[in-house]
N, C-alpha and C positions, 0 to 999 in steps of 0.2 A: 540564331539558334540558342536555345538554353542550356547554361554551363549542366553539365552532365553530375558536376560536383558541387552545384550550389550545395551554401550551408544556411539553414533553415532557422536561423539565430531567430528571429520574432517569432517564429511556432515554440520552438524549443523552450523557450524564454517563459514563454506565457504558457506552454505545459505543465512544466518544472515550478512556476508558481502555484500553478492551481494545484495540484497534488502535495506542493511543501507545507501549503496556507494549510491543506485536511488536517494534519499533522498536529501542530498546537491545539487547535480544535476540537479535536477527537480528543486532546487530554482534557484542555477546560470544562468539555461536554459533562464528560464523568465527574468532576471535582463539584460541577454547579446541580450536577442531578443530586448528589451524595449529599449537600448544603441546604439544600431546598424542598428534599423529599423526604417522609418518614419511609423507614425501613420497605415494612411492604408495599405502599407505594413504589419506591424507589424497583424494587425489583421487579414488580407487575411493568412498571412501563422500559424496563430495561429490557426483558422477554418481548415486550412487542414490539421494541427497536430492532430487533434482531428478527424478529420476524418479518416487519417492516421492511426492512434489508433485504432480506432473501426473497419477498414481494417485487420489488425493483429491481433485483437482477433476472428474476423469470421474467418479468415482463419487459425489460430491453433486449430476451430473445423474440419479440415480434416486433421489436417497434424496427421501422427503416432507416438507412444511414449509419454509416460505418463511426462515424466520431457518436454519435447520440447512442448506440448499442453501448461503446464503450463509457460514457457518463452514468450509463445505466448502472455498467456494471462495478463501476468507481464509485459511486454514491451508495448503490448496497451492499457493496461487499465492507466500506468504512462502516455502515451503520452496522451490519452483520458482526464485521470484530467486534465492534464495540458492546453490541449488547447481549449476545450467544457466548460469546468466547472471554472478554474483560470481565463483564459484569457475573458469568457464569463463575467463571474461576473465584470473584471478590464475593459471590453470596456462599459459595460451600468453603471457601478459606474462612469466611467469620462464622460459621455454623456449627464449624466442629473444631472453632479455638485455634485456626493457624497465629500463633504470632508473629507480626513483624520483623523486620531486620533492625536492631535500632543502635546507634551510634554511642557505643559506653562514655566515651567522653562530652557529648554533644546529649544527649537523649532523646536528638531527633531523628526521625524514622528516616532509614535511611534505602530499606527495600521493602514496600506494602504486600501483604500475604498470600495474595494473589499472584502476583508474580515469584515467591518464593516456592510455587506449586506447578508453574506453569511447563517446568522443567520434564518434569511427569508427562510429559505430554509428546516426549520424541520418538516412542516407540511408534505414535499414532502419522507423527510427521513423515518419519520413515517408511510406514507401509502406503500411505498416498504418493511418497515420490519414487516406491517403488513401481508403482502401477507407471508413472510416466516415462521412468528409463528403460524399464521394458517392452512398455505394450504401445506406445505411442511415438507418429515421429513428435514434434514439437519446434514453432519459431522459437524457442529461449536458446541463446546464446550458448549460454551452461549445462541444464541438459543436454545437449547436441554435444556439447566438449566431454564429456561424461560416459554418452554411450560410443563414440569415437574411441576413448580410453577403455569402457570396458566390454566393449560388442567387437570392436575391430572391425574386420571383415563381413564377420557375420550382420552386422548392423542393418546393410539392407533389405534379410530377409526376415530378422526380429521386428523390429518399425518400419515394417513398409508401407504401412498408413495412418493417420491420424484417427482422433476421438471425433466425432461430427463438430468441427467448429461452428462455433455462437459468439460472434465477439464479445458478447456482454459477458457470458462466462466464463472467457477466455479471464478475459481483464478482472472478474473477482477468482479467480483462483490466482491469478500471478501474483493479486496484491495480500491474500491470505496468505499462502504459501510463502511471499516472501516476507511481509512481517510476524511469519509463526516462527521463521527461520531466523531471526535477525533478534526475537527476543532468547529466544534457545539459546544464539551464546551470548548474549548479553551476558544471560543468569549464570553460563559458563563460566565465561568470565570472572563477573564479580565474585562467583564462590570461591571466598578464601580455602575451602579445602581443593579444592584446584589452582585458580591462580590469585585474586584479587584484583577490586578496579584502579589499584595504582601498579598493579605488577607490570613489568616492563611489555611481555606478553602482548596485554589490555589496551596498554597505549600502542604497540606494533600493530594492532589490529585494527585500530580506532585509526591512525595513517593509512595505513593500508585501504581501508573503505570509503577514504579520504580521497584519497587517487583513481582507487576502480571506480567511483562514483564522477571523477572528472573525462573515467575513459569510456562510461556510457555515458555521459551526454556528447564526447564527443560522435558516437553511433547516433546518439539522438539529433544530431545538428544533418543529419543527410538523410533523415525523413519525411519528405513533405507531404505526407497525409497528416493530418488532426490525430484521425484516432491513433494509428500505430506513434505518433508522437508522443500521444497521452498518455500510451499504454509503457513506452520505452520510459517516460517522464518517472511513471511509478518505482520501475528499478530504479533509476537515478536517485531520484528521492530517499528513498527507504534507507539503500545503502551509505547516501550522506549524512541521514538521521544516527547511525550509528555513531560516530563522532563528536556529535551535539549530544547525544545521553551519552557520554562516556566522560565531557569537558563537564557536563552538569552534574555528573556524579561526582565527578573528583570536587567540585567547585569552583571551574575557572570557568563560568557560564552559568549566568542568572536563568533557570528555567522561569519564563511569566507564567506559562500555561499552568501551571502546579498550580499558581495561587492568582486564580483569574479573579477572584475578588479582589483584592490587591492592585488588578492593573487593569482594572474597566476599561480605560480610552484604549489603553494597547491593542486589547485583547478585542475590543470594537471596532478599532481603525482594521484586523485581522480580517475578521468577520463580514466586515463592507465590499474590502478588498476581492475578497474571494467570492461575496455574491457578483458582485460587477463582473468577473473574471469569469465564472462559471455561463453569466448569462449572455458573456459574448460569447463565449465557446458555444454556446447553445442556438444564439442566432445566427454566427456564421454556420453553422452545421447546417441550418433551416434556407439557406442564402443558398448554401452550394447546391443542396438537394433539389433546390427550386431552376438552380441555373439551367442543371444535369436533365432535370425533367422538361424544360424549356429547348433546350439542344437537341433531345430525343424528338420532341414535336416536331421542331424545325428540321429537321432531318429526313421525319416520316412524312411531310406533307410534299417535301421536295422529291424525294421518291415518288409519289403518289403521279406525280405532275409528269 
């Protein structure tokens, strides 16, 4: 019989890569578009990345397959940030003159003006997780500890049902929401008229998501589905990225992805990595569906008899 509590180390492993690999990528992406394209170019195809995006995640709500919906929804909801939301924020910050953060002793930039705007943006985060802690139940860990604390009792007859789940848009809203969340207090953070990226604070919180990010993959090592791995892999991730922008900000952490020109092989061997890594995840998904649909045959023909 099978341990009840296997730990699912090789899914884990190889979730936690494919979603960390997006990561550096998603920065390169924007530094090589920004280098290579004139202005409106640049912006014409950044609009259609993000429309692109949100194309791929509608349409992982039809395709079949619980890991391949969630690919769907992994792959558009990164192209979605990246080019609705990054690139949105970086054409109306240069349009109407946000300047930079820039370092008076150093004079290199040290916060780009897009993200010195992006903060502006909590009121909108807030009223989307209002909608969740109210009107929905929800699998997140967090919400559910949330309306526990602020529903109580009441809680079962507030969220007594769900929003129609879609895995694929399950999986681009967890990974929006949590990287809209995660840059929110970055920028927190770094504002010196709050605290600063060296303030004691900064670095408590940069540990702190150090650890919670070791205490979701421990959750993630007792998943043996693909998708809900992939999908647990994205918390894990995200939340570990906070500490990696927080070491690169201060300086004890070479960001490569900033300056992907700089580290072609790096940033290639990245690249390879994560197609290999994506197209296994993509053919086991094709393997299992095929097993699944083989089993149901064999099944129905034995009835049959």
């Amino acid at each position: 019989m099978e341990k009840i509590n296997k730990k699912e180390w090789g899914k884990s492993i190889a979730s936690f890569m494919l979603v960390l690999l997006m990561m550096p990528l998603g920065h390169a992406l924007m530094i090589v578009m920004e280098h290579t394209m004139s202005p409106t170019t640049l912006h014409f195809a950044a609009f259609a990345m993000g429309a692109a995006g949100l194309a791929t995640v509608v349409a992982g709500v039809f395709v079949s397959g619980d890991t391949r919906q969630t690919l769907f929804g992994l792959t558009g909801g990164m192209l979605f940030w990246t080019g609705w939301v990054e690139f949105l924020f970086m054409y109306y910050a240069g349009r109407f003159g946000t300047q930079p953060l820039v370092d008076p002793a150093t004079g290199e930039i040290v916060t780009r003006p897009e993200y010195l705007i992006m903060p502006a943006s909590f009121g909108f985060w807030m009223m989307v997780m209002t909608l969740y802690l109210f009107c929905s139940s929800t699998g997140c860990n967090f919400i559910n500890w949330l309306q526990r604390h602020l529903l109580g009792s009441k809680r079962p007859r507030r969220v007594a049902g769900s929003m129609t789940r879609h895995v694929a848009i399950v999986t681009f809203m967890e990974l929006v929401m949590i990287m809209w969340v995660s840059y929110l207090l970055l920028m927190f953070c770094y504002d010196d008229v709050f605290l600063g990226d060296r303030h004691p604070v900064t670095i408590a919180i940069g540990a702190a998501c150090l650890a919670g990010a070791g205490m979701i993959f421990a959750r993630q090592l007792r998943l043996p589905s693909w998708g809900a791995n992939i999908r647990m892999a994205i918390a894990t991730v995200i939340v570990f990225w906070m500490p990696v922008e927080i070491l690169g900000r201060i300086g004890l952490l070479k960001e490569i992805w900033i300056e992907p020109m700089e580290y072609i092989a790096e940033m290639t061997i990245i690249l390879i990595t994560f197609i290999l890594l994506y197209a296994f995840l993509w053919s086991g998904a094709r393997n299992v569906r095929s097993a699944v649909r083989s089993s149901r045959n064999d099944a129905s023909r034995t009835n049959s008899h």
